[in-house]
C-alpha positions as CSV (number, residue, x, y, z in Angstrom):
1,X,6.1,36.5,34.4
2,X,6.8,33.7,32.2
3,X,4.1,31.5,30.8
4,X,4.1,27.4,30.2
5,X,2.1,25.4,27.9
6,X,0.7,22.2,29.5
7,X,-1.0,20.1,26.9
8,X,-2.6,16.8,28.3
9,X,-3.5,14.2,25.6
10,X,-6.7,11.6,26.1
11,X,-4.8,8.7,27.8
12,X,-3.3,11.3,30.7
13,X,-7.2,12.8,31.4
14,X,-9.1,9.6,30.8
15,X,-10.5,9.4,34.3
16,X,-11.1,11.4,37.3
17,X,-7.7,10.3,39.3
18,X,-5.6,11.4,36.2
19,X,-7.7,14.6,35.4
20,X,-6.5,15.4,39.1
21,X,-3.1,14.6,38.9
22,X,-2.5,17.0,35.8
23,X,-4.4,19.5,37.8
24,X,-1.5,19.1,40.8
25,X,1.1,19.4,38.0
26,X,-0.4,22.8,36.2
27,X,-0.2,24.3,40.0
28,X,2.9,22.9,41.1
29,X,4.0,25.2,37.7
30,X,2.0,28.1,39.1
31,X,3.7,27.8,42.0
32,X,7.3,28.0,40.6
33,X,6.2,31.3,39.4
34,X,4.5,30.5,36.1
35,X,1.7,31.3,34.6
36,X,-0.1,28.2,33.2
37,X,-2.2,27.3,30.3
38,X,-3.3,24.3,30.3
39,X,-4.4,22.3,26.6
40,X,-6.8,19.0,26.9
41,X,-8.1,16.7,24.6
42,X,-10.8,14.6,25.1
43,X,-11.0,11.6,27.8
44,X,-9.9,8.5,26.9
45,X,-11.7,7.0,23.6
46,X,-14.2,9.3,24.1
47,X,-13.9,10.6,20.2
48,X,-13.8,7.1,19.3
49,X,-17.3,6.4,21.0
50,X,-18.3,10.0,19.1
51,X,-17.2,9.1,15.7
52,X,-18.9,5.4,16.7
53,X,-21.8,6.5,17.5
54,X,-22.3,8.7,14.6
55,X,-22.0,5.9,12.4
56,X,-24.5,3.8,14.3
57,X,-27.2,7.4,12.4
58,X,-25.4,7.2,9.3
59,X,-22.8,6.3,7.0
60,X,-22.3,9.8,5.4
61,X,-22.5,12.5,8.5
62,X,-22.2,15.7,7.3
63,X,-18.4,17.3,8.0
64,X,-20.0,20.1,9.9
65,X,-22.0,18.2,12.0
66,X,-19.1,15.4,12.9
67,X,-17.1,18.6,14.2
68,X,-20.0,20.2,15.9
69,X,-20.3,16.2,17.5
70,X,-16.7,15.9,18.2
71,X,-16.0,19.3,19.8
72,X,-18.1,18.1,23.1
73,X,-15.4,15.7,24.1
74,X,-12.7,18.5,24.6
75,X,-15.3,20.9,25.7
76,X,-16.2,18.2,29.1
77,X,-12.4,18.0,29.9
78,X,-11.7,21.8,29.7
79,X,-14.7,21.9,32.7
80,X,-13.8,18.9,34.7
81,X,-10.3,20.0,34.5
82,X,-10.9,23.6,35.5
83,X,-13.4,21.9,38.7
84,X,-10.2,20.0,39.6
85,X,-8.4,22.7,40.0
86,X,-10.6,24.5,41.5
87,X,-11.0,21.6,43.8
88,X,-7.2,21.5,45.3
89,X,-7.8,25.9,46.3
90,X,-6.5,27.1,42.7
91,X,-8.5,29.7,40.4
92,X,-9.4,28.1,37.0
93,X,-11.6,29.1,33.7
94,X,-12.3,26.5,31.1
95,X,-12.3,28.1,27.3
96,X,-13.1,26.3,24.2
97,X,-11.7,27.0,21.1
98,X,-13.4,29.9,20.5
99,X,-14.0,31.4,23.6
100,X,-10.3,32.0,22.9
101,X,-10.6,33.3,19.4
102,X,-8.6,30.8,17.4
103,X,-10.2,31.4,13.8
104,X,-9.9,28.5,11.2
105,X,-10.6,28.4,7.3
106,X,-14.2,26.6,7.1
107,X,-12.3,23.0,6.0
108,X,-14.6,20.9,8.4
109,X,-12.6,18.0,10.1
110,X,-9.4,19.1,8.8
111,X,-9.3,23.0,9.3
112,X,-6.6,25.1,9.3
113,X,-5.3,28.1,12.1
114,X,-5.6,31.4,10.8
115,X,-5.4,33.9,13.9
116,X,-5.6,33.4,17.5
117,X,-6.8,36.5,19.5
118,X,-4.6,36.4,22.9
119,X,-6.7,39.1,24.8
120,X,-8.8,36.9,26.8
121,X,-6.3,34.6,28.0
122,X,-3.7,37.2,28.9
123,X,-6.4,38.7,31.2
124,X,-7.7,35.7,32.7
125,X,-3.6,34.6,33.6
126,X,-3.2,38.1,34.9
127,X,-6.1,37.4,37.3
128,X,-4.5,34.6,38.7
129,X,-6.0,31.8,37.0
130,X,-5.0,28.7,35.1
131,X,-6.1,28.6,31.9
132,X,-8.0,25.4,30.4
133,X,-7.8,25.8,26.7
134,X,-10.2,23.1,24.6
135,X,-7.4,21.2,22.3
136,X,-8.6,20.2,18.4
137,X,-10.9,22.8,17.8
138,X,-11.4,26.8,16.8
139,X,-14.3,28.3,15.1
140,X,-14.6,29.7,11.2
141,X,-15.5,33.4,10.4
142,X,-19.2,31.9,9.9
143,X,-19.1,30.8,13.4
144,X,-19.3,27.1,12.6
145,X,-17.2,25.0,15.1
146,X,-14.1,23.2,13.5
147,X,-11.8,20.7,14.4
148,X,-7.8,20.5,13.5
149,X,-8.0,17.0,12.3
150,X,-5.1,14.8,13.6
151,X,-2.9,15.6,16.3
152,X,-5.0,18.9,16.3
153,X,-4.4,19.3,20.2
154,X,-1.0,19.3,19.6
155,X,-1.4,22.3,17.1
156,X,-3.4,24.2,19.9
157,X,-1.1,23.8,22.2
158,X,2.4,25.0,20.1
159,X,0.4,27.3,18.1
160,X,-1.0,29.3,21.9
161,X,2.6,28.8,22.6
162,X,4.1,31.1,19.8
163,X,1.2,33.4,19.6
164,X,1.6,33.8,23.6
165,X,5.6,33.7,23.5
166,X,5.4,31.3,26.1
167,X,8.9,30.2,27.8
168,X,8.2,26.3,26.5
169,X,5.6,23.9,25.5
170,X,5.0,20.7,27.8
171,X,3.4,17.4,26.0
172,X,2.4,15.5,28.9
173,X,1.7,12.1,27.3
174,X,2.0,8.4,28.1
175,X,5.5,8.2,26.9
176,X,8.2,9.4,28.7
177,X,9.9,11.1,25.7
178,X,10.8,11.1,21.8
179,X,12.6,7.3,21.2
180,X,15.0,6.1,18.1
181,X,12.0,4.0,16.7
182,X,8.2,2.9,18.4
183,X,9.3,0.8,21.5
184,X,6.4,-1.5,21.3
185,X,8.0,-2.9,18.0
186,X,11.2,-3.0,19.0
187,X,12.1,-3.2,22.8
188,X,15.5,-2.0,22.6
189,X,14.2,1.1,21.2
190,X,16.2,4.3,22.9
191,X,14.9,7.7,24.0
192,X,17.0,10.7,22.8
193,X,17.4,13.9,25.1
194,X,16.9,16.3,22.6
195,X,16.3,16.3,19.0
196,X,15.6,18.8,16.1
197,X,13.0,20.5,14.9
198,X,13.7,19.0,11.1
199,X,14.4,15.7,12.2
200,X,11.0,15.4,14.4
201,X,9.3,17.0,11.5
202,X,10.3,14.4,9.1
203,X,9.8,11.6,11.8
204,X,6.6,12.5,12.5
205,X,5.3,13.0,9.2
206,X,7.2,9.5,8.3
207,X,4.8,7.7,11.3
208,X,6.2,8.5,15.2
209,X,3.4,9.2,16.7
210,X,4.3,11.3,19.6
211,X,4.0,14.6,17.9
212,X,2.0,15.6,14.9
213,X,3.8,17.2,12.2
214,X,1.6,20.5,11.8
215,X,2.7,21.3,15.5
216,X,6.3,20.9,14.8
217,X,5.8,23.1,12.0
218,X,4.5,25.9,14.6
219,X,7.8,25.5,16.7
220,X,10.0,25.4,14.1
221,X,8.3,28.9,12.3
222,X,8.0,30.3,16.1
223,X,11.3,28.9,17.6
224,X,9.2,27.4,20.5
225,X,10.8,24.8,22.2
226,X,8.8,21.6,23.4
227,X,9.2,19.2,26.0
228,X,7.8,16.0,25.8
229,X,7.2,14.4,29.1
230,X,5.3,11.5,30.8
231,X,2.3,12.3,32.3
232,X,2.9,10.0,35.1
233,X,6.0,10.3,36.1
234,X,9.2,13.3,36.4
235,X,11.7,11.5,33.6
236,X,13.4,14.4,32.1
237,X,11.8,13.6,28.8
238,X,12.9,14.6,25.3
239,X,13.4,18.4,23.7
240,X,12.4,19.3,20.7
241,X,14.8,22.1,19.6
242,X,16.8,23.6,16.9
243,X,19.8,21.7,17.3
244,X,20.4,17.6,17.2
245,X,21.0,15.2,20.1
246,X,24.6,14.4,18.2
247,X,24.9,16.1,15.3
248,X,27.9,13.6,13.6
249,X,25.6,10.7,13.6
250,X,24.0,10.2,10.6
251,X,20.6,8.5,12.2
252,X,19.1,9.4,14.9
253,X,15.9,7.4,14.6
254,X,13.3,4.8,12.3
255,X,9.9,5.5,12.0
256,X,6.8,3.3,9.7
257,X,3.7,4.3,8.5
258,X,1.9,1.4,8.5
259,X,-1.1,1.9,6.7
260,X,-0.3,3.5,3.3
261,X,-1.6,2.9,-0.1
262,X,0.5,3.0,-3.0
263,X,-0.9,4.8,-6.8
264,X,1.1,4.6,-9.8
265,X,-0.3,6.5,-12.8
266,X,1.3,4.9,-16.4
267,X,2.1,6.0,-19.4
268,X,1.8,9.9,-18.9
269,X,2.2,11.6,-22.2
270,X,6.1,13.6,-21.4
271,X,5.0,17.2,-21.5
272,X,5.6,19.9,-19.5
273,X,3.2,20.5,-17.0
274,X,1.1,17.0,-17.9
275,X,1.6,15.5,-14.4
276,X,-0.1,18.5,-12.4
277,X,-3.4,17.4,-13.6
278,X,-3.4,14.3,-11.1
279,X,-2.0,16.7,-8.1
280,X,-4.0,19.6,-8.6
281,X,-7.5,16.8,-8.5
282,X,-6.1,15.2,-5.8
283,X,-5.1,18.1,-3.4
284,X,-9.0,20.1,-4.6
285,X,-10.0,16.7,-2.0
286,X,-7.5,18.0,0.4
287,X,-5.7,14.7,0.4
288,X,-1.8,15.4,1.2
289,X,0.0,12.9,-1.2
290,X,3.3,11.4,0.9
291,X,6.1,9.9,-0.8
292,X,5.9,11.1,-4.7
293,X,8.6,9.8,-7.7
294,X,8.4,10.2,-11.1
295,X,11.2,9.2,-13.2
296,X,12.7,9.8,-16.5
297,X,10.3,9.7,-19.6
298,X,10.9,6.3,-21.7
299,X,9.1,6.3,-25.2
300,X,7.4,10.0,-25.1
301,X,5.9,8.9,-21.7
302,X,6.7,8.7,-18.1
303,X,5.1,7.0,-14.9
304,X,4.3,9.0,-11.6
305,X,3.9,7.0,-8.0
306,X,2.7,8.1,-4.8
307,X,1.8,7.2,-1.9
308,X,-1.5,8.1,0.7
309,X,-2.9,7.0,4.0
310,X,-5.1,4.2,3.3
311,X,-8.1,6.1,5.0
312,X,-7.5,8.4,1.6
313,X,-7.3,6.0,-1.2
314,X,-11.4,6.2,-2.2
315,X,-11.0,9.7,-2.9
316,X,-7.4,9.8,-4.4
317,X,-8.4,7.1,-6.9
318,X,-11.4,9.3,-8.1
319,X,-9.0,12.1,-8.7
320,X,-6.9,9.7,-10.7
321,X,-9.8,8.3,-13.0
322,X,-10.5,12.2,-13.7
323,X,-7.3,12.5,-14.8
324,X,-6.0,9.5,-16.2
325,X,-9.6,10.4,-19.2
326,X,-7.8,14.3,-19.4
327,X,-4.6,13.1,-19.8
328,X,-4.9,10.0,-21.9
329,X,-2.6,8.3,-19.8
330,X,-2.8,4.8,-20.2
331,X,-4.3,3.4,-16.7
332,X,-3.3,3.4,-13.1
333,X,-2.7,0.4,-10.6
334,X,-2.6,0.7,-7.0
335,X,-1.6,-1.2,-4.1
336,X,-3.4,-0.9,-0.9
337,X,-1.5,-3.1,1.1
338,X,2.2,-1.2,1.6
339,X,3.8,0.6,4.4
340,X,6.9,3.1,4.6
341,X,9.8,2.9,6.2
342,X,12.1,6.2,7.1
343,X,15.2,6.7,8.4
344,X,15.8,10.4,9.4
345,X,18.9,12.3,10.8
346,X,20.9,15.3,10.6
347,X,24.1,14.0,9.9
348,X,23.3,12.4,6.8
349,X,24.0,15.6,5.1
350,X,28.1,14.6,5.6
351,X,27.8,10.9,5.8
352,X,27.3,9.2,2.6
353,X,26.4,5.5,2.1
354,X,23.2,5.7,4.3
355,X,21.1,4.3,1.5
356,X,23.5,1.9,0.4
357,X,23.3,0.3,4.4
358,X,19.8,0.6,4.5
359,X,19.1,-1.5,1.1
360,X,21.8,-4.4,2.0
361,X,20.2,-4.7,5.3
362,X,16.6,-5.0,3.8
363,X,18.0,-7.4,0.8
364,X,19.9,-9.7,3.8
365,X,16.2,-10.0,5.3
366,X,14.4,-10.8,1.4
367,X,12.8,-8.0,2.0
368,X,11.6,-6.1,-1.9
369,X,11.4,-2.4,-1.8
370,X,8.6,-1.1,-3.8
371,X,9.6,2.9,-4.0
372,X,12.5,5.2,-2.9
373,X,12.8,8.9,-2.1
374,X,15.3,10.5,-0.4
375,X,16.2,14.1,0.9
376,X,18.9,15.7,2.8
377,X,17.8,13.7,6.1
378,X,15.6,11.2,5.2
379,X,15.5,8.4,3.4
380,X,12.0,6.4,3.0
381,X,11.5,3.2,1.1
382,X,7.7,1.2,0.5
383,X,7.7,-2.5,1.6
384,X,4.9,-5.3,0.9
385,X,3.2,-4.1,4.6
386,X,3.5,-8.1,5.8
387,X,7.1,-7.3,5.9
388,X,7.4,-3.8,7.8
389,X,7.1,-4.4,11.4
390,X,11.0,-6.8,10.5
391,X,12.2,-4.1,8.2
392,X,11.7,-1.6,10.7
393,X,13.8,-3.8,13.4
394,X,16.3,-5.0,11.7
395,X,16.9,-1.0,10.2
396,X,17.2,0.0,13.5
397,X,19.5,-2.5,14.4
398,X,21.7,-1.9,11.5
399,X,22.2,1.6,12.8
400,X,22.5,1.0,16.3
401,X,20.3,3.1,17.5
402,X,20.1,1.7,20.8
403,X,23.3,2.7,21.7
404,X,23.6,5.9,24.1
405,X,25.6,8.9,22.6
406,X,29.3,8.7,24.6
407,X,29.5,9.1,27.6
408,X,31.0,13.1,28.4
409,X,29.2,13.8,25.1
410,X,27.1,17.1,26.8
411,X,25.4,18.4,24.2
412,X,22.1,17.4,25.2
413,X,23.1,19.6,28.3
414,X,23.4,22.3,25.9
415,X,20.9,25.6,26.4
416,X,17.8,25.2,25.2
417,X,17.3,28.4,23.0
418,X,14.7,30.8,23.9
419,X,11.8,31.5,22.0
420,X,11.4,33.9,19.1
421,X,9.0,37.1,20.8
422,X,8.1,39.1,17.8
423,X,7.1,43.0,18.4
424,X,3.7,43.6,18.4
425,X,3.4,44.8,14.8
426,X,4.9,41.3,13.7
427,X,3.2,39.4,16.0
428,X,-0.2,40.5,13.9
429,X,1.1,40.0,10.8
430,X,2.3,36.0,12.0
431,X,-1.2,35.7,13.4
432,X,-2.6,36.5,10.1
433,X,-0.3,33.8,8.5
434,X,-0.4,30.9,11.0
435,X,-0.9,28.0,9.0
436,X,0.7,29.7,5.4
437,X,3.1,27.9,3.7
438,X,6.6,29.4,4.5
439,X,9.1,28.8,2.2
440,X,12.5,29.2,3.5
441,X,14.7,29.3,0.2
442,X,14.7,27.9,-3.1
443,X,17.8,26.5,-4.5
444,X,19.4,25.3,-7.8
445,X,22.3,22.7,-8.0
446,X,23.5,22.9,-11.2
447,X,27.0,20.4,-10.2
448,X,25.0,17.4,-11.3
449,X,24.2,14.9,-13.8
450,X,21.8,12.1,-14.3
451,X,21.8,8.3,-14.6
452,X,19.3,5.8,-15.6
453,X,19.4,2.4,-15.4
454,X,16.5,0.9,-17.7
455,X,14.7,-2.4,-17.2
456,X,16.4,-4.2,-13.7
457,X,15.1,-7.3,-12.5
458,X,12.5,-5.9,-9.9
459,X,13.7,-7.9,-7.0
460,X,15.3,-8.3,-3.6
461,X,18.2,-6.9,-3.4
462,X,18.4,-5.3,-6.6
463,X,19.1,-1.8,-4.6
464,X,21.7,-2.9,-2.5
465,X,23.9,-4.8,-5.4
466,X,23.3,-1.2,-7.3
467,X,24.3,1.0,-4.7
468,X,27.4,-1.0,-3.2
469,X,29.1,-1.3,-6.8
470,X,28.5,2.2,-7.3
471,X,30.0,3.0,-3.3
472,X,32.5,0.7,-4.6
473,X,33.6,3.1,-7.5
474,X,33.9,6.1,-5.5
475,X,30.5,7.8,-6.2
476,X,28.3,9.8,-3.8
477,X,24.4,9.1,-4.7
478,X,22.1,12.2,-4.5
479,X,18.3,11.9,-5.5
480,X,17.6,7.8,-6.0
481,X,14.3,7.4,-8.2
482,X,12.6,4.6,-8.9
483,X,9.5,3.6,-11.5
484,X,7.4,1.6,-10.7
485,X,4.2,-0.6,-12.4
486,X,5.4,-2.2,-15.4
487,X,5.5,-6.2,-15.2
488,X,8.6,-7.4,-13.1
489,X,11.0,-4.5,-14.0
490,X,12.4,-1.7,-12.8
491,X,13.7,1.9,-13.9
492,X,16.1,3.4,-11.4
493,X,17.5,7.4,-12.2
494,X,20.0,9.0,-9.8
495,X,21.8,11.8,-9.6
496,X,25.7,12.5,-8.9
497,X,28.4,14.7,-9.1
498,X,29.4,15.7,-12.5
499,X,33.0,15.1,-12.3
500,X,32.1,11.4,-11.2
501,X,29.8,10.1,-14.1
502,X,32.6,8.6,-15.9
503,X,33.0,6.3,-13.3
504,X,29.8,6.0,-12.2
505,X,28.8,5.0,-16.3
506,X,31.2,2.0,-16.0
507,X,30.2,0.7,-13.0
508,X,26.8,1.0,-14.3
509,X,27.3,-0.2,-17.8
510,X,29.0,-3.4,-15.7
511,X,25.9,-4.0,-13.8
512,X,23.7,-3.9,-16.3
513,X,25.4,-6.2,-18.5
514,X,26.0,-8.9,-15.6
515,X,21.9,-8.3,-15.6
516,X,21.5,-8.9,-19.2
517,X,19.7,-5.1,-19.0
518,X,20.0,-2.7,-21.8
519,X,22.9,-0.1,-21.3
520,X,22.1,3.0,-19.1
521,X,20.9,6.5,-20.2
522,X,22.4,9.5,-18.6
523,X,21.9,13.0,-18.9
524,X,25.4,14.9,-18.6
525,X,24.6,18.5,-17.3
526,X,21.1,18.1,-15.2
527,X,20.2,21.3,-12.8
528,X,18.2,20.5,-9.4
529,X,16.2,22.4,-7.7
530,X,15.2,22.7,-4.1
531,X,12.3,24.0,-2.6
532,X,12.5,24.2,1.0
533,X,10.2,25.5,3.7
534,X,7.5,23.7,6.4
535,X,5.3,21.9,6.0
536,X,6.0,21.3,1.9
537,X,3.8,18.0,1.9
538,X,0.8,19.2,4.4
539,X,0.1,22.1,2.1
540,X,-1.3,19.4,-0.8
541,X,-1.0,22.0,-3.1
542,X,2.9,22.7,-3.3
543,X,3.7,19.9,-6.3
544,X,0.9,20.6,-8.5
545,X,2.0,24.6,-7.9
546,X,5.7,23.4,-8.8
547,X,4.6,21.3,-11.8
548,X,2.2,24.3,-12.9
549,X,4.8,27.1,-12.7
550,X,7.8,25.1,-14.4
551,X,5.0,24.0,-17.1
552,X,3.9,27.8,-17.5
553,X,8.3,28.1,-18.2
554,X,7.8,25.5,-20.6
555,X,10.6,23.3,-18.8
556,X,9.7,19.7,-18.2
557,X,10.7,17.9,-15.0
558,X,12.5,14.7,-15.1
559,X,12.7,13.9,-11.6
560,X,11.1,14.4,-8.2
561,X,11.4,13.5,-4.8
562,X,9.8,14.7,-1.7
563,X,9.7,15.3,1.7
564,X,8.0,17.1,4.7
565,X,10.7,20.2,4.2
566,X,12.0,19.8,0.4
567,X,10.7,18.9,-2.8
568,X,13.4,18.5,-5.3
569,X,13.1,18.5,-9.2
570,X,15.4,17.4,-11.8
571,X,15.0,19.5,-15.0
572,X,17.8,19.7,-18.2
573,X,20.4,21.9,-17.2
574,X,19.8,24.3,-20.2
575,X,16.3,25.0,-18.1
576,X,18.2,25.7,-14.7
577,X,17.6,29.4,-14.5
578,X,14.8,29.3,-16.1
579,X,13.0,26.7,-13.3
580,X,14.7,29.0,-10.5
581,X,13.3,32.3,-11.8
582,X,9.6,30.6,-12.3
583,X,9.8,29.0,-8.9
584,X,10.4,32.2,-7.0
585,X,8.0,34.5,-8.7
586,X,5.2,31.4,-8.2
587,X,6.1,31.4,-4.5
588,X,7.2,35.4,-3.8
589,X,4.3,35.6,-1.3
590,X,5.4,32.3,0.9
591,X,9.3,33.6,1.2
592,X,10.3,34.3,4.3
């Protein structure tokens, strides 16, 4: 018999009348010949009130003690819940987390999944009942209660659904799906019948707040598909699959993350390995840094930027202070008033010129862009946070995202594919692994060179007049890295095909004499590597690991850019192997 995943987030259990009507939809499932687990958070803002009322006793509450506070919300829906259903003639049992066996590392408030037993909910299904699993919470090998830290329901509920090789995974939530961009910003705002595992995953992490990204990362590793529904009504909703809505599109949706902070360390002495000091102190505080660029070294010294959630910014400037004093860099700034804006799809892989429509559309709207990174599918930009809510509009309008895919396109009527249901023997050895960092390959380019333009007028606009002169000569942009936090000017390095710097030279050597800028550097053999895997900026160790094991090669990095499933470096081309050969003996243990 097959088995669904239910999960019910706080808005669709927040009173007794909704409790009931999730109840009626976990048996309706039964009776289609399912068996049922059901996930819930807790009511309402019931956590809120928690987390409230904890600060009302102190302003410092002790990690352990906030989860042990925090678990009691989930633990009063898992009983009402299971008394619903018991209510309407059905067999129930409530479980919290680790009633059910899900094991965590001891990182109160923000723990991560090692194991989950399946013993006890396997029997309790076979006898007929509908499990009520408590979302957001497990227990560590000391027996302390934990709690998954955002979206952790959502991670209960895909995780239960690989480890049980259940047929899907149903969000029930106050949405009725996955749409192009947040439709309380902007009203013309779509929702897609399907879209990909990498796409959500970088959507998420880049501020759609439907799914959290740690549960996308479970689906993806487990091939478990997941169906986001409304909790109060049958719309078809939105899967969350392997494969794209329509794959030749180069956008399929804009997200923001509104409250970010913005860190730029200066002047870091150009040696290998010199930068890891600020990410190894700022992941030991288990902060994940987002958006990280550091450019080509000017003068023996180079600048890094990154960006945090602003809720992290106490903690990541004490790690900087630390190692601003072991570096000898020359300070730091910071800006905690920025947001990010992202643009994600498949198809930008074979459409270039993304970035180039994204800049002009900002520039049109006077809109400055603090910082750039790019990947394969995403492209994210900072803005002055004033201006985000507009830049995220009028970016979703330049894409026209609001516009259905054509009509007898049926690949959202394509198959969903069913999950992966290891043996037994493999099925131990992922439970053992839940939460590791998988990394899928690593790759080195070494087709490329490297082109910096030095001192550009930091303002609006700037990108777009770069990147349309240089779409104008014929040259496809890779990797686009800014440097930021000098005064009001501006580094930019890219990368592009070897066989088109010539051309990309002149058209840059025209700019930046129109802008009364020095002439640009270049470098004309540069090789870049990719790390790919999930989860790559959740695991806030991964850069300092990179930095540390190309340091230990003695090869210095020249460039990076990041994203939720790739970090790429730029190092001389001389160093190509090299890098590659350090970077997979550092990470031999996450390969898949």
């Amino acid at each position: 018999m097959s088995i669904i995943i239910q999960k019910f987030g706080g808005t669709s259990v927040a009173d007794s009348e909704k409790i009931l009507a999730a109840a009626r939809r976990a048996i309706r499932a039964q009776s289609d010949g399912h068996q049922v687990v059901m996930v819930v958070s807790a009511m309402g803002k019931y956590t809120d009130r928690l987390i409230e009322l904890a600060r009302q006793i102190t302003d410092d509450p002790p990690d352990r003690e906030m989860d042990m506070l925090l678990s009691t919300g989930e633990q009063m829906s898992v009983a009402l819940m299971a008394m619903a259903i018991h209510s309407l003639g059905r067999g129930a049992i409530s479980l919290t987390g680790s009633q059910i066996g899900i094991i965590t590392d001891s990182i109160h408030t923000k723990a991560r999944i090692r194991s989950i037993s399946t013993e006890r909910v396997r029997q309790a299904l076979d006898e007929g009942n509908i499990v009520i699993a408590a979302g957001f919470q497990g227990i560590d090998e000391s027996a302390n209660i934990t709690t998954l830290g955002r979206g952790g329901s959502d991670t209960t509920a895909v995780a239960l659904a690989a480890v049980l090789g259940a047929e899907a995974c149903e969000i029930y939530t106050d949405v009725d799906g996955v749409y192009t961009t947040d439709p309380r910003v902007v009203p013309a705002a779509r929702r897609v019948e399907r879209i990909s595992y990498d796409e959500m995953l970088e959507l998420a992490t880049a501020g759609a707040g439907v799914m959290h990204g740690r549960s996308i990362e479970f689906a993806k590793k487990f091939g478990v598909p997941i169906h986001v529904r409304s909790s109060s009504s049958d719309s078809p909703g939105t899967m969350i699959v392997r494969e794209p809505e329509t794959p030749d599109k180069a956008v399929c949706g804009v997200a923001m993350v509104k409250n970010e902070a913005r860190v730029t360390v200066l002047g870091i002495p150009d040696r290998p390995g010199a930068a890891m000091s600020v990410f190894f102190r700022v992941a030991a505080r288990n902060i994940a840094l987002d958006m990280i660029v550091q450019n080509e070294a000017a003068d023996g010294r180079t600048d890094l930027s990154f960006t945090v959630f602003s809720e992290n910014l106490p903690g990541t400037l004490r790690a900087v202070e630390e190692a601003v004093k072991e570096l000898g860099a020359e300070g730091y700034s910071c800006d905690e008033n920025v947001s990010k804006i992202s643009v994600v799809g498949l198809g930008m892989a074979t459409r270039p010129g993304v970035a180039g429509m994204m800049f002009r559309t900002l520039a049109e709207k006077g809109i400055n862009i603090d910082l750039i990174t790019t990947s394969v599918i995403k492209i994210s930009v900072v803005v002055a946070r004033e201006f985000a809510q507009e830049a995220l509009r009028a970016v979703h309008d330049t894409f026209e995202l609001h516009v259905p895919p054509p009509v007898g396109d049926d690949r959202a009527a394509l198959p969903v594919p069913a999950p992966i249901k290891p043996s037994g023997a493999e099925l131990v050895a992922r439970l053992q692994r839940m939460e590791k960092l998988i990394i899928e390959d690593i790759q080195l380019d070494r087709s490329q060179a490297r082109v910096t333009f030095l001192g550009l007028p930091d303002s609006s606009g700037l990108a777009a007049r770069t990147f349309d002169e240089l779409a104008e000569a014929g040259v496809v942009v890779d990797m686009i890295v800014p440097s930021m936090g000098r005064g009001k000017r501006v580094d930019i390095s890219l990368t592009v095909p070897r066989e088109q710097l010539p051309q990309t030279l002149k058209a840059a050597t025209e700019l930046t004499a129109a802008l009364g800028c020095p002439p640009p550097e270049h470098n004309p053999s540069v090789a870049k590597l990719s790390v790919l895997g999930v989860g790559m900026r959740s695991h806030a160790g991964v850069v300092a690991r990179i930095f540390q094991s190309l340091a230990d090669a003695g090869t210095n990095v020249e460039m990076i850019s990041t994203s939720e499933v790739c970090v790429n470096v730029v190092v001389d081309g001389r160093d190509g192997q090299k890098a590659l050969t350090a970077l997979k003996t550092e990470f031999a243990d996450a390969m898949l």
